[in-house]
TIBA-300902 format. One line per 3 residues: number of its first residue (from 1); for each residue z negated, y, x negated of C-alpha. Coordinates in nm, 4 decimals. Example, Ala and Ser with C-alpha at 12.3 -4.5 7.8 and 13.67 -1.06 7.14 Angstrom:
2
1> -0.7800/-0.4500/-1.2300; -0.7140/-0.1060/-1.3670
***
This chain:
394
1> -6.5007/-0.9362/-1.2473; -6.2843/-0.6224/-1.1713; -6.0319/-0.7253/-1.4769
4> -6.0056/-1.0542/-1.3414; -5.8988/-0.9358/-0.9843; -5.6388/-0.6985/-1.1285
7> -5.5259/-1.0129/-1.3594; -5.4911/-1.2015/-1.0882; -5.3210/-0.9550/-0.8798
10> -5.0484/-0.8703/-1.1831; -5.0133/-1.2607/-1.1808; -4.9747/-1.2899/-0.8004
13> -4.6895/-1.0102/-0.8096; -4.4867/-1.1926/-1.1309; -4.5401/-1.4924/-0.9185
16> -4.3518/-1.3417/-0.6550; -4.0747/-1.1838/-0.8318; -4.0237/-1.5149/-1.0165
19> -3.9559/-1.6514/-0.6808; -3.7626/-1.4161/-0.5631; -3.5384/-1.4529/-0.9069
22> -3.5456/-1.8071/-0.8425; -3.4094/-1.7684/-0.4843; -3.1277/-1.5070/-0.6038
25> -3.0107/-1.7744/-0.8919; -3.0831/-2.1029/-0.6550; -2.7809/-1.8807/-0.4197
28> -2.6049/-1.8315/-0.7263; -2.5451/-2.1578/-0.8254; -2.5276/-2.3249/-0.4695
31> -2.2069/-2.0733/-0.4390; -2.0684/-2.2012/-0.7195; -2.1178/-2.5663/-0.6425
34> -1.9318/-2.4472/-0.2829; -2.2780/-2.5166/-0.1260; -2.2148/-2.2337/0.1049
37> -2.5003/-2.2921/0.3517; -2.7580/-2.3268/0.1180; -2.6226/-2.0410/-0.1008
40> -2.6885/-1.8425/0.2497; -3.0494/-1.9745/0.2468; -3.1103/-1.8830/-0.0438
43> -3.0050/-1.5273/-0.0588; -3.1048/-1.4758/0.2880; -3.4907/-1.5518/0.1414
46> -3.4409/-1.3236/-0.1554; -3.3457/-0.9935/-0.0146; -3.5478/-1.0589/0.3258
49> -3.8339/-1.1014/0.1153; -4.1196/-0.8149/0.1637; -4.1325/-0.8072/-0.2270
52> -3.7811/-0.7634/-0.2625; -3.7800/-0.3876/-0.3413; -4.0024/-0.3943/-0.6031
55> -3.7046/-0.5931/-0.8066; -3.5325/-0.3733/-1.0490; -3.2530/-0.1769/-0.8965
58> -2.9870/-0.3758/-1.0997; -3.1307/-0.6881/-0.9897; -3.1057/-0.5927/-0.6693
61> -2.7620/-0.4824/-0.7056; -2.6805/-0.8454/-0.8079; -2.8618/-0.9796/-0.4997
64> -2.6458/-0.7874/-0.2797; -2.3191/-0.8692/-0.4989; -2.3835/-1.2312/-0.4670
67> -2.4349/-1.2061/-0.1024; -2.1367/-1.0691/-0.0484; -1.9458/-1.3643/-0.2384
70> -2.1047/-1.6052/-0.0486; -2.0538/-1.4768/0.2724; -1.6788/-1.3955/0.1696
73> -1.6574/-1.7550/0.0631; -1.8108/-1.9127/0.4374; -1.5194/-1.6960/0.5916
76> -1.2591/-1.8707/0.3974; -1.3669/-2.2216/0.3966; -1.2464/-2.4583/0.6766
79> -1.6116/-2.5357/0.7838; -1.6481/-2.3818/1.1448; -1.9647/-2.5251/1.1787
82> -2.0636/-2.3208/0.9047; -1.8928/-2.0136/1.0070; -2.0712/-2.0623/1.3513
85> -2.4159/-1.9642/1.1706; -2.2535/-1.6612/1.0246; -2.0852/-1.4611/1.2852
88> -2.0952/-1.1365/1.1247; -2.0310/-1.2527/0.8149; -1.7526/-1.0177/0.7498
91> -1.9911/-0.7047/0.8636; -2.2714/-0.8722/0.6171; -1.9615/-0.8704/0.3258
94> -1.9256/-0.5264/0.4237; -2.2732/-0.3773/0.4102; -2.3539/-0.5666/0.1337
97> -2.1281/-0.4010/-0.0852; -2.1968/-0.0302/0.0517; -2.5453/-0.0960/-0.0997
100> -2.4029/-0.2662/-0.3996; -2.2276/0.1305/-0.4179; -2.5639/0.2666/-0.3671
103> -2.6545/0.1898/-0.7267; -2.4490/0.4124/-1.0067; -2.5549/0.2175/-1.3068
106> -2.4756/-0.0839/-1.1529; -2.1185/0.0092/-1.0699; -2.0391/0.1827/-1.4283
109> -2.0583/-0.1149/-1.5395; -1.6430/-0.1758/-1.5312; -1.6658/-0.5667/-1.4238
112> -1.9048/-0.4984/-1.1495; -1.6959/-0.1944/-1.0503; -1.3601/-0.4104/-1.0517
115> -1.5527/-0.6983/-0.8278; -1.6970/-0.4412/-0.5941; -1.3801/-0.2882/-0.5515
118> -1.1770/-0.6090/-0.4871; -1.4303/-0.7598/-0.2735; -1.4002/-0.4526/-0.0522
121> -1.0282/-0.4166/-0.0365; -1.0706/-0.7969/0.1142; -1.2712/-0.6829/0.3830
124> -1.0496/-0.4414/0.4533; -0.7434/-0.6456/0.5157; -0.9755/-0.9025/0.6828
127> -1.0192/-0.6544/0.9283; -0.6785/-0.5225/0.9340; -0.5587/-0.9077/0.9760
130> -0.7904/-0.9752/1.2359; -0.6923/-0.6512/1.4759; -0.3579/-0.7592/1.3725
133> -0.4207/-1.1117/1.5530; -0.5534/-0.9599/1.8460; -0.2818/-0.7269/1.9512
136> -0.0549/-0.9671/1.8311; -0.1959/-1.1467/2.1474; -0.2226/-0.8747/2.3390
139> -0.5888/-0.8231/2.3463; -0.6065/-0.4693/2.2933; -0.9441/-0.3930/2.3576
142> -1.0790/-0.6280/2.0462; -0.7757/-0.5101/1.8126; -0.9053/-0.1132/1.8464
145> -1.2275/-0.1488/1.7007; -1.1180/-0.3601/1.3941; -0.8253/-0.1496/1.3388
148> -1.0736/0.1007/1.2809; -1.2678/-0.0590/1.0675; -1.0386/-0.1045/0.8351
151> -0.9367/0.2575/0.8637; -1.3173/0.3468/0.7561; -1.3095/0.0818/0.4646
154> -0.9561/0.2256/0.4296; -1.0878/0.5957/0.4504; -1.3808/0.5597/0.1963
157> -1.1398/0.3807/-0.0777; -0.9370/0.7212/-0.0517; -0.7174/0.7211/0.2246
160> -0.3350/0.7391/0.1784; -0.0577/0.6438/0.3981; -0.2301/0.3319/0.4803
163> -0.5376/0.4997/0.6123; -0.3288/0.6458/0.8791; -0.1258/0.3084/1.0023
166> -0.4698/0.1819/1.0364; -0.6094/0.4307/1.2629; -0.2753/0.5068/1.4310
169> -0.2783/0.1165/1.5399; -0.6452/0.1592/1.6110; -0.5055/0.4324/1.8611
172> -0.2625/0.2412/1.9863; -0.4838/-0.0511/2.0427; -0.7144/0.1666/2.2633
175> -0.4870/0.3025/2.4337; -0.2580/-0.0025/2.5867; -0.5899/-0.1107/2.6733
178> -0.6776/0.1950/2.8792; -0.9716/0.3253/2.6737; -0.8390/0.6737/2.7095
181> -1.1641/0.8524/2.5715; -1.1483/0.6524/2.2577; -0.7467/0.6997/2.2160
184> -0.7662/1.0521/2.2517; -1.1109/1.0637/1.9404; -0.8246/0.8237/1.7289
187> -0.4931/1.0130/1.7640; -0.7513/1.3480/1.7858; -0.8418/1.2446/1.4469
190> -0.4779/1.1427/1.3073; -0.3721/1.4968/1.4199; -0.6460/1.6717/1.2055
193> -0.5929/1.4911/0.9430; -0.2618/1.6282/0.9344; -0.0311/1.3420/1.1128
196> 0.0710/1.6608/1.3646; 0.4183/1.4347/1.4433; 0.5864/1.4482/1.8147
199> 0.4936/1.0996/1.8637; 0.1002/1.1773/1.7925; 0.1226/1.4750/2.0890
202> 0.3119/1.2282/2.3256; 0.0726/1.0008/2.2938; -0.2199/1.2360/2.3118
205> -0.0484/1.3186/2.6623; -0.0730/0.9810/2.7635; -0.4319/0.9774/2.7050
208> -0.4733/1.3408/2.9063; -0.2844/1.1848/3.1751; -0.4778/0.8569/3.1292
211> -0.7714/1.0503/3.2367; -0.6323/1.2563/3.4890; -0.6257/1.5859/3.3011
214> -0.2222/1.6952/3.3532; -0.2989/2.0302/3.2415; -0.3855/1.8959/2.8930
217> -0.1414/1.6626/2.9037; 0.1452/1.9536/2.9464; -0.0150/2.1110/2.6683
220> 0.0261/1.8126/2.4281; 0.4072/1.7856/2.5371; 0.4969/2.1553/2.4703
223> 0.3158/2.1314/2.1147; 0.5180/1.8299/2.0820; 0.8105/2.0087/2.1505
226> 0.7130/2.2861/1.9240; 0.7727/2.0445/1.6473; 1.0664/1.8563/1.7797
229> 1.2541/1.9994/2.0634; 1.4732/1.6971/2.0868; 1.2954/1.4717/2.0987
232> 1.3812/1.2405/2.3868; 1.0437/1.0669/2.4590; 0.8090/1.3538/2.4512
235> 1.0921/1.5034/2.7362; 1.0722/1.1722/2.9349; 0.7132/1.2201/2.9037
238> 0.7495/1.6157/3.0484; 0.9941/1.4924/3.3200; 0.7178/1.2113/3.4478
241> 0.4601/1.5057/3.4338; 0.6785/1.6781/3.6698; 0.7898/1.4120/3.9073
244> 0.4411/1.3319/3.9219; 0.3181/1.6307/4.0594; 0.6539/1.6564/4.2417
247> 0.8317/1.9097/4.1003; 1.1784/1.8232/4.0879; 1.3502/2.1191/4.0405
250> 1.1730/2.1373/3.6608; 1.1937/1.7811/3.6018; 1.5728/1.8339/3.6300
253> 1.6100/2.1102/3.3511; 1.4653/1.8112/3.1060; 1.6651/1.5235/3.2306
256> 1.9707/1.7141/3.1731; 1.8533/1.7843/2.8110; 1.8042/1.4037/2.8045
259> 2.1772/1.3649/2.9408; 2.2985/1.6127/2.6680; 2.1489/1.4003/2.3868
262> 2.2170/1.0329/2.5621; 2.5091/1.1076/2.8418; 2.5373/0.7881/2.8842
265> 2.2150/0.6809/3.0043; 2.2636/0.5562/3.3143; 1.8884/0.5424/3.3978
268> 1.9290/0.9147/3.3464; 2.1533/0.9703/3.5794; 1.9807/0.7743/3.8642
271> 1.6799/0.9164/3.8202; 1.8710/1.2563/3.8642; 2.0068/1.1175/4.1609
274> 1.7166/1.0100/4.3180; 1.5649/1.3482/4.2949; 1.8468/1.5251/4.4353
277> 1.8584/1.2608/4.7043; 1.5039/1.3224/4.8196; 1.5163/1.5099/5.1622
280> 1.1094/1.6178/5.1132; 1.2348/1.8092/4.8301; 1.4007/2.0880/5.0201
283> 1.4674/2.3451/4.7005; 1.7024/2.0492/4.5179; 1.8064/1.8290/4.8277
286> 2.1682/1.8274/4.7792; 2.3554/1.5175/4.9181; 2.6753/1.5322/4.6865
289> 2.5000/1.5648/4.3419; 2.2726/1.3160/4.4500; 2.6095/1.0608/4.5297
292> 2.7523/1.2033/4.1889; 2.4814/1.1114/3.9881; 2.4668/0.7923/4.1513
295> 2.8047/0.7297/4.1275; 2.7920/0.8091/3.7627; 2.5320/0.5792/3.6754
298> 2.6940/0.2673/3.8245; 3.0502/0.3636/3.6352; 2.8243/0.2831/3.3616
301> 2.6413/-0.0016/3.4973; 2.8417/-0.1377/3.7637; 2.5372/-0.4028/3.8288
304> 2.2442/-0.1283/3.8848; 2.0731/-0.2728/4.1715; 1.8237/0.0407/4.2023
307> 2.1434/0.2938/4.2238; 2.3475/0.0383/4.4111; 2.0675/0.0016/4.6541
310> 2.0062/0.3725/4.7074; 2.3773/0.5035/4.7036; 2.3966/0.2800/5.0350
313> 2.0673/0.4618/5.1706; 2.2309/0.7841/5.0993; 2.5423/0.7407/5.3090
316> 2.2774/0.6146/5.5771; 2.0922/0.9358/5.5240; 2.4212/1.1486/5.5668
319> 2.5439/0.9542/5.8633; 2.1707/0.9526/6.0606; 2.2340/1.4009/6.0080
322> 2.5870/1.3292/6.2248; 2.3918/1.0926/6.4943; 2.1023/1.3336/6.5585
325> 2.3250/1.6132/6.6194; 2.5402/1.4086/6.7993; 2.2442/1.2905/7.0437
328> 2.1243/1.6524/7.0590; 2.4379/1.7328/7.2818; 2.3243/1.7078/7.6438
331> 2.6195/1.8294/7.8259; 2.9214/1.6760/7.9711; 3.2022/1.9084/7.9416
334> 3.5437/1.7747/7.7546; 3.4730/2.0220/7.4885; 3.0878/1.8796/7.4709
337> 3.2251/1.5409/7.4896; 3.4965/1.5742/7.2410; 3.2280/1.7247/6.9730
340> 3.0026/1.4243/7.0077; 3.2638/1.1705/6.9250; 3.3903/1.3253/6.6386
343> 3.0297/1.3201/6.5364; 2.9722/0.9924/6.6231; 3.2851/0.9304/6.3829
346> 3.1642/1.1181/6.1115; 2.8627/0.9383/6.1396; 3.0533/0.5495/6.1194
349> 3.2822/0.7029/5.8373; 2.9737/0.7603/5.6472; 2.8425/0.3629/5.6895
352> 3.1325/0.2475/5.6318; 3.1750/0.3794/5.3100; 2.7733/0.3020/5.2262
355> 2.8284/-0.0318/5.3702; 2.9821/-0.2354/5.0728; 2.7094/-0.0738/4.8666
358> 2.4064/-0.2229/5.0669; 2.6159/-0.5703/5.1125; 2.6175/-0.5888/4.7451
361> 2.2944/-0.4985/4.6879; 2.1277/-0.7861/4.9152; 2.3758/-1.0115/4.8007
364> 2.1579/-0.9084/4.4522; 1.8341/-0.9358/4.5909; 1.8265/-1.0426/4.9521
367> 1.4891/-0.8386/5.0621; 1.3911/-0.7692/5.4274; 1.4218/-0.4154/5.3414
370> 1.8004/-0.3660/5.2275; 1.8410/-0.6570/5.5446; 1.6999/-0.4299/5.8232
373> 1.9072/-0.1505/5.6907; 2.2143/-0.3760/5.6689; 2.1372/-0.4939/6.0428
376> 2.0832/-0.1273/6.1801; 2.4684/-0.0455/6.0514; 2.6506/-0.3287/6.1585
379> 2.4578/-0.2429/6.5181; 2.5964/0.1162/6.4867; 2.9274/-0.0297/6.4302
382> 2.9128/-0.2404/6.6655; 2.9901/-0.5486/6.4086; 2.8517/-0.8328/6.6594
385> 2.9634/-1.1479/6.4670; 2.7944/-0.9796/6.0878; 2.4516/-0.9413/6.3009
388> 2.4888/-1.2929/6.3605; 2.6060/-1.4333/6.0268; 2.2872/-1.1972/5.8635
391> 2.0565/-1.3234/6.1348; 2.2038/-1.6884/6.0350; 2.3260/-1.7445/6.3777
394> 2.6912/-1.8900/6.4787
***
């Protein structure tokens, strides 16, 4: 009675195998007849079964091989029906042929190897094609994570110069999408791996300054620096450290570098002009360079709304200085009397000359802002009929 139980328990077990066989070739040939679903029925029943590691390791191997063909085949038909039931087909590809890998006598075999190998370089540029897509479209956030999948697939294969676009995009991705943690692992990892470039450090700044840690962030810029002293972006990238925590007078050593090696930026220049143009800064305030630089940039640019705008301002600035001195004379005396007019002269020299620079820049862009200012000179100047024509009165 006992050899008949063990009989029938060998018998049971071939039974099973036999089925499981019969599931792995049913998928087989279903794939081959493009009867994708099935195919994914099929295999799906052979290496889910509870029997299915007691298969011979090469048979096994083939499971997982054929799995990966079929599922490579539902992401390239034009059934999205069908692709709807697989939605991680390409991770399924993927995994499928990492244990295909798993199994040395299986891949010595040179055809197997070969298949393996192409079948995984697909993945790879699936992934690469899809991240592609998505930042193509903008959707940065989704293009990150398949970048980087592609880097791994990219990675394991050997690496190279592709590698390193891969992750670099992957970087990229993350960070025009304002995942500044995961930029700063990516271009972490791109520097270690040697990719120590100006470019990587300005954008490992970013991501510092992304999360609010300047400190870092200046640290990134002067490595950069290290490597490339010249170069421009990593110095835009100093000077917006600076202005950001307002100081002006360093941000202006930089922006002349920038001048030296683009002097005719005129973006530069304004920039340079706004600094020296802002009265809270009292260690750089200085009226004339600030009208120099401004002056400069529009002899470039003629139609630079931003200096034309703020070169009127200025000569407002200036003459407001001759009015409040002028008002702080209390007296009556001729002498008194004779010192506040030529103030008060000054002072309407001073609009004049900002005047045409204001008109032209709300002719530009007619704002309420550049329109009060335009209305508080021609009251100065006592220009009654301009009030009206601004006001849109006869």
């Amino acid at each position: 009675m006992k050899k008949v139980m063990i009989l029938l328990a060998v018998l049971l077990t071939a039974n099973v195998m036999m089925a499981q066989k019969k599931d792995r070739t049913d998928a087989f040939m279903y794939n081959k007849n493009g009867q994708y679903e099935k195919a994914m029925v099929s295999i799906e029943k052979c290496i889910n079964h509870p029997q299915f590691l007691g298969m011979k390791p090469n048979e096994q191997s083939q499971a997982w091989l054929y799995r990966a063909a079929i599922y490579q085949n539902i992401i390239q038909s034009d059934d999205e029906k069908l692709k709807a039931k697989a939605p991680d087909a390409l991770e399924i590809v993927y995994q499928s042929l990492m244990k295909c890998l798993e199994n040395e006598s299986f891949c010595s075999d040179q055809q197997n190897q070969m298949e393996i190998g192409m079948r995984i370089a697909s993945v790879m540029t699936s992934y690469y094609t899809q991240g592609a897509d998505a930042y193509n479209n903008g959707q940065f956030a989704d293009a990150a994570p398949l970048f980087k999948k592609a880097y791994d697939i990219a990675a394991s294969l050997g690496g190279g110069e592709q590698a390193s676009e891969m992750l670099n995009l992957a970087a990229t991705s993350a960070l025009r999408a304002g995942e500044y943690n995961t930029a700063l692992e990516y271009f972490t990892e791109l520097k270690n791996n040697g990719n120590e470039t100006a470019e990587i450090y300005r954008h490992l700044a970013a991501c510092y300054n992304g999360l609010g840690q300047s400190e870092q962030a200046m640290a990134m810029i002067n490595a950069g620096l290290e490597k490339d002293p010249s170069d421009a972006n990593l110095i835009l990238e100093k000077v917006n450290a600076y202005l950001k925590e307002g100081k002006g007078a360093e941000a202006i050593v930089d922006l002349e570098k920038l001048l030296e090696l683009d002097p005719q930026n005129a973006q530069l220049m304004f920039v340079l002009g706004t600094i020296y143009g802002d009265e809270n800064n009292k260690d750089v305030f200085d009226t004339d360079k600030a009208k120099q630089y401004y002056e400069q940039a529009l002899a470039i640019n003629p139609d630079y709304y931003d200096a034309t705008y703020n070169i009127g301002v200025l000569y407002t600035t200036m003459a407001n200085k001759y009015i409040e001195q002028a008002n702080e004379i209390t007296g009556f005396s001729k002498a008194e009397i004779a010192q506040y007019d030529s103030l008060i002269e000054q002072a309407n020299e001073l609009l004049r000359t900002g005047l045409p620079y204001l008109k032209k820049a709300y002719d530009a862009q007619p704002s309420d802002d550049v329109k009060n200012v335009l209305r508080s000179i021609y009251v100065k100047l006592n220009m009654t009929e301009e009030v009206k024509a601004l006001d849109g009165r006869e």
